[in-house]
C-alpha positions as MATLAB code, in Angstrom:
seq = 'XXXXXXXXXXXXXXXXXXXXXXXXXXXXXXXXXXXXXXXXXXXXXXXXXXXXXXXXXXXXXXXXXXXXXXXXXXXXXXXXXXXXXXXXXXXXXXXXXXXXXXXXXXXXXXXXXXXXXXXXXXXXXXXXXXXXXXXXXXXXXXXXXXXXXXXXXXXXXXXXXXXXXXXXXXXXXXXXXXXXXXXXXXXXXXXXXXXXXXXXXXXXXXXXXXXXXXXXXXXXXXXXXXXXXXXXXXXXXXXXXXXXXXXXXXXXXXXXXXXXXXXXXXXXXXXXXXXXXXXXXXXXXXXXXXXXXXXXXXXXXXXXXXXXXXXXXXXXXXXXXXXXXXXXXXXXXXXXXXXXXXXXXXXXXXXXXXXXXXXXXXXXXXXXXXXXXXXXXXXXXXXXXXXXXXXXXXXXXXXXXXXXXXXXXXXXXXXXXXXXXXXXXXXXXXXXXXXXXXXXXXXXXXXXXXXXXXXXXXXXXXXXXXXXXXXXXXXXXXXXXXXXXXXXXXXXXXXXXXXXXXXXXXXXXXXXX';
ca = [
       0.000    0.000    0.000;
       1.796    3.506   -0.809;
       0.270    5.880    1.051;
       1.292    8.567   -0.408;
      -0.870    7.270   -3.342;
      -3.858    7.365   -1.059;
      -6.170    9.920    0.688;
      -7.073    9.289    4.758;
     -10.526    7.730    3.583;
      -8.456    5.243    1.635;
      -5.751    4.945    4.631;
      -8.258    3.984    7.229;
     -10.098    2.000    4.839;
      -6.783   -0.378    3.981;
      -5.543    0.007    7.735;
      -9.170   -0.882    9.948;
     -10.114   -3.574    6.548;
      -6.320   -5.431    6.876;
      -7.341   -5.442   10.702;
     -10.748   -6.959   11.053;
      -9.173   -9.710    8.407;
      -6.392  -10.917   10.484;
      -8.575  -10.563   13.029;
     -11.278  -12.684   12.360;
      -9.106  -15.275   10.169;
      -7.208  -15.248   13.529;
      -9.621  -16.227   15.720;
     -11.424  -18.886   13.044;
      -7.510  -20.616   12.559;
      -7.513  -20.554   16.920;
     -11.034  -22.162   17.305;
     -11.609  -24.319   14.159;
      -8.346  -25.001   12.315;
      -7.412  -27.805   14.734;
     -10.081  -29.616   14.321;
     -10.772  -29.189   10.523;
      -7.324  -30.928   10.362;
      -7.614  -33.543   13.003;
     -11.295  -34.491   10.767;
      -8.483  -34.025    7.077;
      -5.924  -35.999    8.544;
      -8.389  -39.008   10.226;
     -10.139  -39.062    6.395;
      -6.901  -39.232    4.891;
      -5.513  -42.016    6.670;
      -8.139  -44.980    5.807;
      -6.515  -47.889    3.604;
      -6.772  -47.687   -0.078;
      -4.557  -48.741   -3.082;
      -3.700  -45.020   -3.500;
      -3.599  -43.498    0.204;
      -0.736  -42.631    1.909;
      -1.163  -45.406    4.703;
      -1.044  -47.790    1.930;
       2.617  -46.512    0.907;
       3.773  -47.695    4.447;
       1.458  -50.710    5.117;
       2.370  -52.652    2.024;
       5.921  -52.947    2.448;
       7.441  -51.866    5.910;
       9.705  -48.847    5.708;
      11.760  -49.210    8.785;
      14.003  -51.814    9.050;
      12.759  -54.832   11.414;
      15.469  -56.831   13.317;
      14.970  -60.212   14.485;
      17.235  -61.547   17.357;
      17.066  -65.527   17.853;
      18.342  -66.605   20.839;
      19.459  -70.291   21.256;
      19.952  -72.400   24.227;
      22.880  -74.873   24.306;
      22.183  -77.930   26.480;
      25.608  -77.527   28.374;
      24.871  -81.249   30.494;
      22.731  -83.021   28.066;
      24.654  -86.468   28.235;
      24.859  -85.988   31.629;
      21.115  -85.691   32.284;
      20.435  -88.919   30.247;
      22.669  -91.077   32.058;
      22.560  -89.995   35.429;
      19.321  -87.532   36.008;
      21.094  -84.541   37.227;
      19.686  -81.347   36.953;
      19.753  -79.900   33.567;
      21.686  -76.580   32.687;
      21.107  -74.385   29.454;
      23.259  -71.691   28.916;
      21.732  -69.087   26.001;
      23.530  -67.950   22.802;
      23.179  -65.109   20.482;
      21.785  -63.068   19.584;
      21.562  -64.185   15.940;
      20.637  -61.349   14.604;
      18.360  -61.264   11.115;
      17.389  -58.223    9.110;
      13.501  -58.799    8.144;
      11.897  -57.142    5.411;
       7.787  -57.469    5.043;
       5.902  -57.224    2.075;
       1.558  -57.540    1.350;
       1.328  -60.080   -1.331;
      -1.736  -60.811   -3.534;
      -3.644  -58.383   -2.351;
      -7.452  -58.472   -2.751;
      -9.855  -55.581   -1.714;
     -12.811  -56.029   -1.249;
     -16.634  -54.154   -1.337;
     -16.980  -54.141    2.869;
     -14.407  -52.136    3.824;
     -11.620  -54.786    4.180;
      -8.764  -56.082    2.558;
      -6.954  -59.782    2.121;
      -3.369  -60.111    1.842;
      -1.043  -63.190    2.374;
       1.930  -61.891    4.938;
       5.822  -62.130    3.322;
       8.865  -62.486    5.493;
      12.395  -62.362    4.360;
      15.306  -62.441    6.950;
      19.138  -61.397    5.913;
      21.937  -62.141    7.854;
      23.305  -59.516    9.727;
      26.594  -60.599   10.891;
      27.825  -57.197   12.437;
      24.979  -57.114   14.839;
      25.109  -60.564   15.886;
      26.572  -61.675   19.314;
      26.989  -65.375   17.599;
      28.106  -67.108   14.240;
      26.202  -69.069   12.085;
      28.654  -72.011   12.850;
      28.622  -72.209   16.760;
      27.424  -76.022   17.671;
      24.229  -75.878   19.725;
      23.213  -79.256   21.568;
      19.207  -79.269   21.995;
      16.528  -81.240   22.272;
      15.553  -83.660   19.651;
      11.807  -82.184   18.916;
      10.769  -85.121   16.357;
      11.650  -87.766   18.318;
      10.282  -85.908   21.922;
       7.137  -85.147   19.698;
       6.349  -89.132   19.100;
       7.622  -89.877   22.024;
       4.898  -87.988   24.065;
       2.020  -89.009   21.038;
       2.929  -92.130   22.371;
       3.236  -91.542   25.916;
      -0.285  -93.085   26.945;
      -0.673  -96.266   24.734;
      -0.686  -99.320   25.880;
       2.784 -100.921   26.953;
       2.679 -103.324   23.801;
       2.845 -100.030   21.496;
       5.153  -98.641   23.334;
       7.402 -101.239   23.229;
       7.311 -101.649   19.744;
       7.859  -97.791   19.240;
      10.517  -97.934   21.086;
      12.106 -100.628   18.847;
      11.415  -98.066   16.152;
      12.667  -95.241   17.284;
      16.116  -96.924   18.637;
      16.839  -98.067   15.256;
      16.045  -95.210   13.059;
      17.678  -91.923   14.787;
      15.827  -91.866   17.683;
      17.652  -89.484   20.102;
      17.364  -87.047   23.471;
      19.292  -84.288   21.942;
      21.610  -83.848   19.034;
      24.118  -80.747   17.929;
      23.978  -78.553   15.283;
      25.140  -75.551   14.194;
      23.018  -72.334   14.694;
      22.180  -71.576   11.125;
      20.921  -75.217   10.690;
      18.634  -75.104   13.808;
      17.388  -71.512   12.403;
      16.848  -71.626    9.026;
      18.861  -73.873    6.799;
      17.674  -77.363    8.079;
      19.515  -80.552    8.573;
      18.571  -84.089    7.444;
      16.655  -86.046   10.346;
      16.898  -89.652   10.129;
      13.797  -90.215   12.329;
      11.996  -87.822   10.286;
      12.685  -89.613    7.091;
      11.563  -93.148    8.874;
       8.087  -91.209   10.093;
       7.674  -89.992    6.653;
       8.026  -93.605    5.428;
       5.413  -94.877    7.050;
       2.185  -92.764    5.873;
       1.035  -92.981    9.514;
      -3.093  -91.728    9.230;
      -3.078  -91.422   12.810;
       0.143  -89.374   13.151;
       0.204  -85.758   11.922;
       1.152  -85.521    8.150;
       5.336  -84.793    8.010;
       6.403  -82.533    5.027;
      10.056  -82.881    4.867;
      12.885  -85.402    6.592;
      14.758  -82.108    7.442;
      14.240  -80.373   10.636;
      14.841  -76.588   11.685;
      12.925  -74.341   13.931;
      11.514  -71.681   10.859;
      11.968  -74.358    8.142;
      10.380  -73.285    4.351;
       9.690  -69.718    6.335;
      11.820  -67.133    4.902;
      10.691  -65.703    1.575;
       7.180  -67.580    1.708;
       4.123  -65.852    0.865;
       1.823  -68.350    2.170;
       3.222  -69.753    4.933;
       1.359  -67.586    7.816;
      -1.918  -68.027    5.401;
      -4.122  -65.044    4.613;
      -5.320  -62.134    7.046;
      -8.414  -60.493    6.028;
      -8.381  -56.731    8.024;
     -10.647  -53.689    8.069;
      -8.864  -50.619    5.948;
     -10.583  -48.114    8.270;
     -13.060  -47.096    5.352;
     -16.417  -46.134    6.317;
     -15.304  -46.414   10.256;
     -11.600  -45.039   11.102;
     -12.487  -47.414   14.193;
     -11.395  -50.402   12.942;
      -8.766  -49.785   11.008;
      -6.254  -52.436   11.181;
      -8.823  -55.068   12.983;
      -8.380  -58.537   11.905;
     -11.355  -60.026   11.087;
     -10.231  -63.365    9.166;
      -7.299  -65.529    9.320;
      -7.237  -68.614    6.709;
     -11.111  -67.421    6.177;
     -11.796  -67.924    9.823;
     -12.845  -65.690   12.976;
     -12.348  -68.172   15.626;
      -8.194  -69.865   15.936;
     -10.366  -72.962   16.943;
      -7.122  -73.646   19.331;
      -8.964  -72.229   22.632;
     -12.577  -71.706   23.358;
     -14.202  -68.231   24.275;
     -12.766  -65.110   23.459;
      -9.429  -66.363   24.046;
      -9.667  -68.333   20.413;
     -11.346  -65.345   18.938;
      -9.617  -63.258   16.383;
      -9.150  -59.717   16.846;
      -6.589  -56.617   16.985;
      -3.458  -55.826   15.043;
      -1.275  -57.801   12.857;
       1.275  -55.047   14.374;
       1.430  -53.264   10.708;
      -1.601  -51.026   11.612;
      -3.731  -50.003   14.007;
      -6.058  -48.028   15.041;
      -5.782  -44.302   15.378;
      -7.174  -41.965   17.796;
      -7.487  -44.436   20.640;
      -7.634  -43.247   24.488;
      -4.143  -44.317   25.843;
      -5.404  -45.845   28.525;
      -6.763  -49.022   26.315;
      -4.580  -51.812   25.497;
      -2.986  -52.847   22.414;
      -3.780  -56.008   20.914;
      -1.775  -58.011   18.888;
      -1.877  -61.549   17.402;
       0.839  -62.970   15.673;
       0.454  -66.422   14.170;
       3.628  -68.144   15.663;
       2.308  -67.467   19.274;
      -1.200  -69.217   17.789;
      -2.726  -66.783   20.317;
      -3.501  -62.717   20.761;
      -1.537  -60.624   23.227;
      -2.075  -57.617   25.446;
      -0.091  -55.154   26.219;
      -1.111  -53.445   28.564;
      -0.993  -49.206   29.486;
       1.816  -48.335   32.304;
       1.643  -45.011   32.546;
       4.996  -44.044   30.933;
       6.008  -42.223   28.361;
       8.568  -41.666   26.225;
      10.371  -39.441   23.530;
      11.615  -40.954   20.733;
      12.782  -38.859   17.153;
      11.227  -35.815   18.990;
       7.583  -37.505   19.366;
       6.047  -38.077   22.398;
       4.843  -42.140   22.967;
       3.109  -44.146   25.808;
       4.451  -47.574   26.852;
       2.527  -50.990   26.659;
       4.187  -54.363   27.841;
       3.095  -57.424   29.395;
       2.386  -58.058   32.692;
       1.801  -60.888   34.621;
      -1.633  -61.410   33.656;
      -0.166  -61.649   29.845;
       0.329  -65.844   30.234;
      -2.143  -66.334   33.105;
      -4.533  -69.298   32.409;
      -7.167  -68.528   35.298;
      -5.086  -68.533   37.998;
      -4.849  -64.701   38.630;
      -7.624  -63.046   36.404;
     -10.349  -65.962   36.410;
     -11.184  -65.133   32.609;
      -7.961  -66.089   31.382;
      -9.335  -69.912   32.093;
      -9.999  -70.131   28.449;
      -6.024  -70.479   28.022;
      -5.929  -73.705   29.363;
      -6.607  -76.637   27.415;
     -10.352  -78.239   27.411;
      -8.889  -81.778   28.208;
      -6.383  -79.890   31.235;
      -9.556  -78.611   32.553;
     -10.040  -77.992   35.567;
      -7.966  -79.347   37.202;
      -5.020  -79.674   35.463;
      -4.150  -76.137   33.623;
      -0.931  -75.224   33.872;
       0.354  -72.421   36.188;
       0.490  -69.011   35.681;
       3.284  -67.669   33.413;
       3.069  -69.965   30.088;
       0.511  -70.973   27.571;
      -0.003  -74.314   26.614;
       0.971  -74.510   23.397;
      -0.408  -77.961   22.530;
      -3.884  -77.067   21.068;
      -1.695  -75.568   17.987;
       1.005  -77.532   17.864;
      -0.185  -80.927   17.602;
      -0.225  -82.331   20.902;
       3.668  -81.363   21.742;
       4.272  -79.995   24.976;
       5.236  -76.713   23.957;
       5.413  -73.309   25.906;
       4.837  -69.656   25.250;
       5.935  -67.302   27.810;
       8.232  -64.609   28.548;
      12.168  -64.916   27.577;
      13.785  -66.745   31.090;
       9.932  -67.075   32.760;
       9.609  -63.827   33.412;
       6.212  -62.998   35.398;
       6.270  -67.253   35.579;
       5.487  -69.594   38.428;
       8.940  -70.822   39.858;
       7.597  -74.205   38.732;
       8.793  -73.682   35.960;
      12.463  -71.892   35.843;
      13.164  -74.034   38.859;
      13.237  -76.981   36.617;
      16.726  -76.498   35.337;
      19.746  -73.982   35.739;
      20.037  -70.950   33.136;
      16.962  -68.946   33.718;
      17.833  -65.862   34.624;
      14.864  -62.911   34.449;
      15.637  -59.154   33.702;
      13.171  -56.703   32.860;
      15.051  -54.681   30.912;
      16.146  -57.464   28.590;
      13.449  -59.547   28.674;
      10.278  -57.176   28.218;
       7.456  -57.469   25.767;
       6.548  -53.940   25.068;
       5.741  -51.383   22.401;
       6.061  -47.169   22.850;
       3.365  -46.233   20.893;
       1.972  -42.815   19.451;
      -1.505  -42.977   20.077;
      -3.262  -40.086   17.872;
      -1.853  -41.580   14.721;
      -1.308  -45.372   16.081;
       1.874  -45.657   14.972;
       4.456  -47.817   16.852;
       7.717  -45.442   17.834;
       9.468  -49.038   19.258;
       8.915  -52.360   19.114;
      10.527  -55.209   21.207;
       8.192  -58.521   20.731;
      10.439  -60.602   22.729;
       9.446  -64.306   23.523;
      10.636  -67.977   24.581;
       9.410  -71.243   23.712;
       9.693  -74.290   25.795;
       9.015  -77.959   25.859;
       8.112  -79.816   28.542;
      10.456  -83.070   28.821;
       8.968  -85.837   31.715;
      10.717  -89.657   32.049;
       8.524  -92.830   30.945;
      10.072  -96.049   31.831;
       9.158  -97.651   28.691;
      10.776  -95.468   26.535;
      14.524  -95.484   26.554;
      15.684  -91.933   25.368;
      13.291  -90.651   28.268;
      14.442  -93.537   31.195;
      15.313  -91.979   34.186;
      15.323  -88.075   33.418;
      13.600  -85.394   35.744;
      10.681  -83.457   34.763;
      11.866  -79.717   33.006;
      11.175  -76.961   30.630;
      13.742  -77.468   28.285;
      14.125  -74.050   26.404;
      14.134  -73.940   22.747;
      14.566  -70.744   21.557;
      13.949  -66.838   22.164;
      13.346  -64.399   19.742;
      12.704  -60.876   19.639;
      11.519  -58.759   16.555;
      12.933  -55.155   17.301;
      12.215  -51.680   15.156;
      12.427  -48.378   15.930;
      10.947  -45.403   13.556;
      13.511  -43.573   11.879;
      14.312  -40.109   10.890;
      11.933  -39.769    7.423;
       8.973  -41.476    8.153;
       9.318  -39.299   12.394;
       9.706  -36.563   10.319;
       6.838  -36.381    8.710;
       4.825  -37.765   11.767;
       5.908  -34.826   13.208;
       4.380  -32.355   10.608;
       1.425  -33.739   11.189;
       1.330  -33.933   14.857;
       2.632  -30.367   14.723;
      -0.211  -29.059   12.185;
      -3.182  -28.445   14.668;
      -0.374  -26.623   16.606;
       0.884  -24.843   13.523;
      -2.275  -23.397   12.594;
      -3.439  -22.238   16.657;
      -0.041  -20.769   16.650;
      -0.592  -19.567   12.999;
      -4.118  -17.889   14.085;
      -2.842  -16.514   17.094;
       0.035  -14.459   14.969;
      -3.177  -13.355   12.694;
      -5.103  -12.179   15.729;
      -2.261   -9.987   17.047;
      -1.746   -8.703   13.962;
      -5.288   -7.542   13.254;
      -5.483   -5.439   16.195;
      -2.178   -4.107   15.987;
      -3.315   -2.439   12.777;
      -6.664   -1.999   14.744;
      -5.272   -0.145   17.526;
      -2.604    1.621   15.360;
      -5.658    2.747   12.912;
      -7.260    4.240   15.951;
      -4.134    5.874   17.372;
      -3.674    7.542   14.356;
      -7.278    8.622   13.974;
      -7.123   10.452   17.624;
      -3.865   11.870   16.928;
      -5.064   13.361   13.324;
      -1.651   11.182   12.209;
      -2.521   10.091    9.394;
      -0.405   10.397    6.296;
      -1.716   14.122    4.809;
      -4.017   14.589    7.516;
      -1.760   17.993    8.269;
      -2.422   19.548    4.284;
      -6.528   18.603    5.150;
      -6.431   20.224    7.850;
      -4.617   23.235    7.074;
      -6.993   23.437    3.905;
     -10.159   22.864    6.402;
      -8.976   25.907    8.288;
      -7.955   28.139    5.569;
     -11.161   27.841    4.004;
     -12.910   28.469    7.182;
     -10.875   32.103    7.199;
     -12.247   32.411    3.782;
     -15.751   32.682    5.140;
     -15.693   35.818    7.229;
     -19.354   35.397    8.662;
     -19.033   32.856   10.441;
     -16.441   33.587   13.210;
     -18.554   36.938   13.710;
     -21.790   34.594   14.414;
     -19.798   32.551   16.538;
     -18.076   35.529   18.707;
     -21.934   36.918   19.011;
     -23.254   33.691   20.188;
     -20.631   33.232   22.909;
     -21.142   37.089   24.115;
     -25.273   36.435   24.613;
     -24.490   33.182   26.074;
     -22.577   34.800   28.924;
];
């Protein structure tokens, strides 16, 4: 504005006009921008093949680490010949790099979308605290498995299983090296004999080589399909699974412990009071998990999230919280459930005594770490938890960390298990761990920040408009404004011009007194 170019009408009209504006857009960016942005940003972030969420959800952009922890059997021939107590010493980490990818994706009219899950894990050798060739001794599994399948038949089967399994690589433990029990497999000679023998009454075995995530990495379809809402049509369930291989219900555990529901851990749902827990299910754990709210927070990348982690209600089966009874088994019911601090891992794995709990029993009855030497529980290095930014639902850190087990007890028919002591024989530990990183917390940030930007924004606007308010006035009462001194030197001048009317004033005054 030149003012120079302008008479005091046009002044005041530019000055007051600019004002009010900023004023008013002031106060609407303080009382309405905030949540015009919260309602853009919440209708933004809903699943579809073009939205931004979809970028991120198809294939991970952080980088996920997995660290596998193995236990060496340090006494194992010990414990078979003379029943002493066993000790397991742990080894690793064995650290894996794990990319995740959406494959054959398939939306569909209802809001939700199909996808079959695809892990890939790369050897990362400078984070490891192992090699690939250290020699781990561990429990047989194939030949524990049968053993316990057979474990309440009558003595004649027994016997005659026994036969079997002595003669065709039957064994307690055996050693191999940590990249065979992980991934790469080794040939099992009692898994080549079961495979022989088309047993109808024996689950079905696909291969004669044996290693804890055999056929895993790089498969599309061995997890099976998730079906999960995209968040269209009801930001509320984003992320909820609702199928899993075309079923609601695991079919593992009855009640609402089988039933299917929360995250995959890729998504979740946004907005959520912090005080509710997360739920996750991830199919290796053939069970969902909940983390619950402590209270804590913390900063990570600049952003501000709240802490969830297990507790020990997590592997409870009834006897803390009485409606975790659904953990234990039908046929271990109710008498027979195991104690608190493991899930039974049986109803999904066949019948095999396996365990799910925290890494060393932590939150566990001493029943079970009391069973052999080598557990060791630390909270700091054995948590489940995840820091989590609530408003968005996006994970800032991730540390899934979990041990299996498997239940080893003597039978006197059966020679590998003659004479040994009841124990949880741990298997292995492993802990997915991710942590956002600087481009994808940057632009969490921005729009965290943007309700803030815009109050802040307003606010600026506001002070603004009735600076050039107050200044407008100022000016006005002080006659200030640019040529107001030439109008009114012209207003008095022509009032000199007109004799008359001083004379009427001057005569006015005089009767008045």
């Amino acid at each position: 504005m030149c003012c120079s170019c302008c008479g005091v009408t046009q002044q005041k009209v530019w000055v007051f006009g600019l004002g009010i504006f900023f004023a008013v857009s002031g106060l609407l960016a303080i009382i309405c921008w905030p949540g015009f942005i919260d309602s853009a940003v919440m209708k933004a972030l809903p699943l579809t093949p073009t939205s931004k969420t979809f970028e991120k959800w198809e294939e991970l952009p952080i980088p996920v680490y997995v660290y596998m922890y193995l236990w060496n059997w340090t006494n194992a021939a010990d414990v078979q010949a003379n029943g002493v107590k066993p000790s397991f010493e742990q080894l690793g980490p064995y650290v894996y790099r794990e990319e995740r990818k959406k494959m054959d994706l398939e939306w569909h009219d209802n809001g939700t979308v199909t996808f079959n899950p695809r892990r890939t894990w790369f050897w990362e050798e400078e984070l490891s605290g192992g090699k690939q060739t250290d020699l781990i001794t561990a429990p047989h599994l194939p030949s524990l498995a049968a053993s316990n399948q057979m474990r309440n038949s009558n003595v004649f089967l027994k016997f005659m299983f026994n036969e079997a399994l002595n003669a065709n690589g039957g064994h307690l433990f055996v050693t191999h090296t940590a990249s065979e029990w992980l991934f790469e497999s080794f040939y099992d000679e009692f898994l080549h004999y079961a495979m022989s023998l088309n047993n109808p009454l024996a689950p079905k075995i696909e291969s004669d080589h044996f290693a804890w995530f055999l056929n895993r990495n790089g498969s599309k379809d061995f997890e099976g399909p998730f079906t999960v809402h995209t968040g269209v049509g009801d930001i509320k369930e984003m992320g909820e699974i609702k199928y899993w291989k075309g079923q609601n219900h695991t079919g593992w555990y009855e009640g609402e412990c089988g039933r299917l529901n929360g995250s995959t851990t890729d998504l979740f749902v946004p907005d959520e009071p912090k005080e509710k827990a997360l739920t996750i299910f991830i199919p290796d754990t053939c069970r969902i998990i909940n983390l619950e709210f402590t209270g804590q927070s913390e900063t990570i990348q600049g952003i501000t999230g709240w802490k969830y982690e297990i507790t020990p209600n997590t592997f409870d089966n009834g006897q803390i919280n009485g409606d975790a009874k659904c953990w234990c088994p039908l046929e271990s019911q109710p008498n027979n459930c195991p104690a608190t601090g493991a899930t039974d891992l049986g109803p999904c794995a066949s019948g095999v005594p396996m365990y799910l709990s925290a890494d060393h029993f932590m939150y566990a009855d001493e029943s079970y770490g009391s069973t052999i030497d080598g557990y060791h529980p630390n909270y700091d290095q054995n948590n489940f938890y995840i820091i989590m930014e609530r408003k968005m639902g996006v994970p800032l850190k991730v540390n899934a960390n979990v041990m299996i087990t498997l239940y080893i007890e003597a039978d006197s028919i059966i020679d590998i298990l003659k004479g040994l002591p009841s124990f949880y024989a741990p298997l292995f530990t492993t802990a997915s761990r991710a942590e956002i990183d600087e481009a994808l917390s940057s632009e969490l940030r921005l729009v965290l920040n943007l309700p803030a930007i815009g109050r802040y924004t307003g606010v600026g606007f506001l002070c603004l408009g009735c600076i050039l308010i107050a200044t407008g006035v100022l000016l006005t009462v002080k006659r200030k404004w640019y040529g107001q001194a030439e109008m009114d030197k012209l207003a008095l001048k022509d009032n000199e011009e007109t004799p008359g009317e001083p004379e009427i004033a001057a005569d006015v005054v005089q009767r008045n007194l």
